[in-house]
C-alpha positions in Angstrom: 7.4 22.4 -14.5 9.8 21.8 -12.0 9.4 18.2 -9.9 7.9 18.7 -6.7 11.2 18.0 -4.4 9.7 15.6 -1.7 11.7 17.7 1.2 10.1 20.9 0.7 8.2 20.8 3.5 10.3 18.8 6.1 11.4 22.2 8.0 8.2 22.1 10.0 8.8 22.8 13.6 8.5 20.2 16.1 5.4 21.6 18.1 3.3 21.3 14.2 4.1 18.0 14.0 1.6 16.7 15.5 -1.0 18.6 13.3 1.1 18.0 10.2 0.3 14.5 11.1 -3.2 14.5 11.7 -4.0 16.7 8.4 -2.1 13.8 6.5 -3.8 11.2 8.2 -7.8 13.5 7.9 -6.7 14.6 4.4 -6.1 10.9 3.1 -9.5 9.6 4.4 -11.3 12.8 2.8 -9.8 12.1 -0.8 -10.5 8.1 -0.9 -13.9 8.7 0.3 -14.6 12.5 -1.9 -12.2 11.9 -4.4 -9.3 15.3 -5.2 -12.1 17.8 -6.1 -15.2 16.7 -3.5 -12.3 17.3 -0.9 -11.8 21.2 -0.1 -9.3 23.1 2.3 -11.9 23.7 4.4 -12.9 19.6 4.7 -9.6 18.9 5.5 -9.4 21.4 8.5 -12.5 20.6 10.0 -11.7 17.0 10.3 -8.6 18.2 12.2 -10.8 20.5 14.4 -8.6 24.0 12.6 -9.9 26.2 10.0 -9.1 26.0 6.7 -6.5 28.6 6.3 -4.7 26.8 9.2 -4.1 24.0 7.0 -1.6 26.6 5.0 0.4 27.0 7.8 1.4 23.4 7.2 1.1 22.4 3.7 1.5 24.5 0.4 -1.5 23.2 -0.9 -4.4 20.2 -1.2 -2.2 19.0 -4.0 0.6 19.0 -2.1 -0.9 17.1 0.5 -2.2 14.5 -2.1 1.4 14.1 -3.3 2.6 13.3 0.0 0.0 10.8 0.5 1.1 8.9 -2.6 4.4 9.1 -1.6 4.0 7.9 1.7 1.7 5.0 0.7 4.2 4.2 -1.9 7.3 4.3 0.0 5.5 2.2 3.0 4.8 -0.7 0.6 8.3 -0.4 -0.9 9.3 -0.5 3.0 7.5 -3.7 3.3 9.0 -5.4 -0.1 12.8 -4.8 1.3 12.0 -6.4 5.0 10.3 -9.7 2.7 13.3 -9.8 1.1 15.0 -10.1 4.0 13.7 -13.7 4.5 16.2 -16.2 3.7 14.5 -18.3 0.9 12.3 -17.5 -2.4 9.0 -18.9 -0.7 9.0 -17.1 2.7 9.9 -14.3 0.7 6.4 -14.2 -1.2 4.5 -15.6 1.9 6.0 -12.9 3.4 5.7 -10.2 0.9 1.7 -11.5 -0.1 0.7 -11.1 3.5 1.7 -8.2 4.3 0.6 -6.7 1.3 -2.7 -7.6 1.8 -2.2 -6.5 5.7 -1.1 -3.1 4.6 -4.1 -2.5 1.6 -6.8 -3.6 4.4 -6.1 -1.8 6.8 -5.5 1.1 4.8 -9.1 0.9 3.8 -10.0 0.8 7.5 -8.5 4.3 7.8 -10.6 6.1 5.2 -13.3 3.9 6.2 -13.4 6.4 9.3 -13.7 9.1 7.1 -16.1 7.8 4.1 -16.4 4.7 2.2 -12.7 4.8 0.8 -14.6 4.4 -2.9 -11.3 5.9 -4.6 -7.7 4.8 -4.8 -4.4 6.7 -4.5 -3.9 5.0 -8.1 -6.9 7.2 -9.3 -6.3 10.0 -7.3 -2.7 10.5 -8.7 -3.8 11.3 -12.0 -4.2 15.1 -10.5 -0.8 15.5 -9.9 1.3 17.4 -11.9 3.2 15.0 -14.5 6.4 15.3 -12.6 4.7 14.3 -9.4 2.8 11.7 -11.5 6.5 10.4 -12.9 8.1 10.4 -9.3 5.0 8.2 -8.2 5.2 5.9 -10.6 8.8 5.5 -10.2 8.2 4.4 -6.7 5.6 2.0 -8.2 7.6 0.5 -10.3 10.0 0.0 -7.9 7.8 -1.9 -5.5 6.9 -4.2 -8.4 10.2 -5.0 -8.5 9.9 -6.8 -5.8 7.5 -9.7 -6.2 9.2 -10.0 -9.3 12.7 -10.5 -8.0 11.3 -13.4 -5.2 9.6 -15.3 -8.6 13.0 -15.0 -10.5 15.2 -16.2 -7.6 12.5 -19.4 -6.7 12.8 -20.1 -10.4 16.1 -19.7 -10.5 16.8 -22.4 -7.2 14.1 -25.0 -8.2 11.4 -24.0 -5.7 9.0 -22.2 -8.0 8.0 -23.3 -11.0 8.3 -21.9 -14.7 6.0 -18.9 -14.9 6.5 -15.6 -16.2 7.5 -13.3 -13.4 6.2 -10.3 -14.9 2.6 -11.8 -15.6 2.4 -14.0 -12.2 3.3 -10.3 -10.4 0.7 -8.8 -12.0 -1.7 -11.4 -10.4 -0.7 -11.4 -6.9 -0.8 -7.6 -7.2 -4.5 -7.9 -8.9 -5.2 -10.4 -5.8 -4.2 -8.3 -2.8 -5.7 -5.2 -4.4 -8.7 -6.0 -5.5 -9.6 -7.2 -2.1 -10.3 -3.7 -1.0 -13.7 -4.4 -3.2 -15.3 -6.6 -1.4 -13.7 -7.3 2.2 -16.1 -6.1 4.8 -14.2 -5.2 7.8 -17.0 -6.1 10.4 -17.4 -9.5 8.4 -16.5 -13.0 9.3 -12.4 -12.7 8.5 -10.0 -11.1 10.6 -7.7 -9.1 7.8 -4.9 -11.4 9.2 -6.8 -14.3 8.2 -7.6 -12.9 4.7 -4.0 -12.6 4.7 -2.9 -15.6 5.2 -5.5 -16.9 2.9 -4.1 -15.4 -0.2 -0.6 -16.0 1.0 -1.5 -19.4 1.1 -3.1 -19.1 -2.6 -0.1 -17.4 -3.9 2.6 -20.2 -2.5 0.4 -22.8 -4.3 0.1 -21.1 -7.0 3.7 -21.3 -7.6 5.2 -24.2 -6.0 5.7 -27.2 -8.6 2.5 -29.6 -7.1 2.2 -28.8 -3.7 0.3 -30.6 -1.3 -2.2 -28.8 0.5 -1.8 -30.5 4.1 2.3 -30.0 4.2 1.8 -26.4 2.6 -0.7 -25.6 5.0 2.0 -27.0 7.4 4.5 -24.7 6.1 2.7 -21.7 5.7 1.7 -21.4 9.5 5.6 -21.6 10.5 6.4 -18.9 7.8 3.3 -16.6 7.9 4.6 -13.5 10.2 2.8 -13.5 13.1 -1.1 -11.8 13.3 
């Protein structure tokens, strides 16, 4: 089968954007918190207040509309990864990089939260994709990947970080930011800026060759971007 060619359904005319918009932003809540088959045609267009055949006017399809949800989420974090790389040395790089990560995943769950419990993942849901859409996703993945991986090279490579393996240590701070989706409680005691700067706190230390707590601490709250 032919890949799905992202641009496919750009010419949509200025006076549907709107909708277009809102059936991404209705369609993404439905699937974290229904998963791809809980979530029908119909779903989606009542949560955007048209009828379910409405939503064809739009959008080829519900997989279709999953696809560009992955995409989007991808190319957003990838987004991200190139602006952190933008900071001038390896550690506000990753403080950088950690943080918003972490921003981005949080309040990501805070949109589907208005729609559901946001249980799944656009990890999980990709699996109904067709394998070319699958492939093109996880092309995008591995590209954001890239990117913690390039900041632990280059601090290596100047003497900031210490010896890990940049691979491995990526992993982790992927493993950290994600996996807080699992238990953060929006209405709880942390902010999602503070969580934030919590584990980009966690990751800097986790790097830097013995770090003091107090004059990272010190650092961290110059480099941190701003809540």
């Amino acid at each position: 089968m032919a890949a799905t060619d992202p641009r496919a359904d750009s010419a949509v005319p200025v006076t549907a954007v709107g909708t277009r918009e809102r059936i991404l932003e209705a369609a993404g809540g439905l699937f974290r918190d229904r998963g791809y088959e809980g979530t029908s045609i119909s779903d989606i267009g009542r949560a955007v207040g048209i009828s379910g055949p409405a939503v064809y006017h739009h959008f080829a399809g519900k997989q279709r509309i999953l696809f560009i949800c992955c995409e989007r989420a991808a190319l957003t974090q990838i987004e991200q990864g190139q602006r952190a790389l933008a900071e001038p040395t390896p550690l506000q790089q990753l403080v950088a990089f950690v943080y918003a990560d972490c921003v981005y995943q949080l309040r990501s769950l805070q949109a589907a939260r208005r729609y559901g419990s946001g249980a799944y993942t656009f990890r999980e849901l990709v699996k109904v994709l067709t394998e070319d859409d699958q492939r093109h996703i996880n092309d995008l993945r591995r590209t954001l990947f890239d990117t913690p991986r390039t900041i632990i090279r280059a601090g290596i490579a100047d003497g900031s970080f210490e010896m890990v393996d940049p691979t491995a240590t990526s992993f982790a701070l992927f493993g950290m930011t994600h996996q807080a989706v699992a238990w953060f409680h929006l209405d709880g005691r942390l902010a999602v800026e503070e969580l934030a700067r919590t584990y980009a706190y966690q990751a800097a230390k986790m790097l830097l060759p013995n770090p003091r707590a107090d004059g990272l601490r010190a650092q961290l709250s110059d480099l941190a971007p701003p809540a």
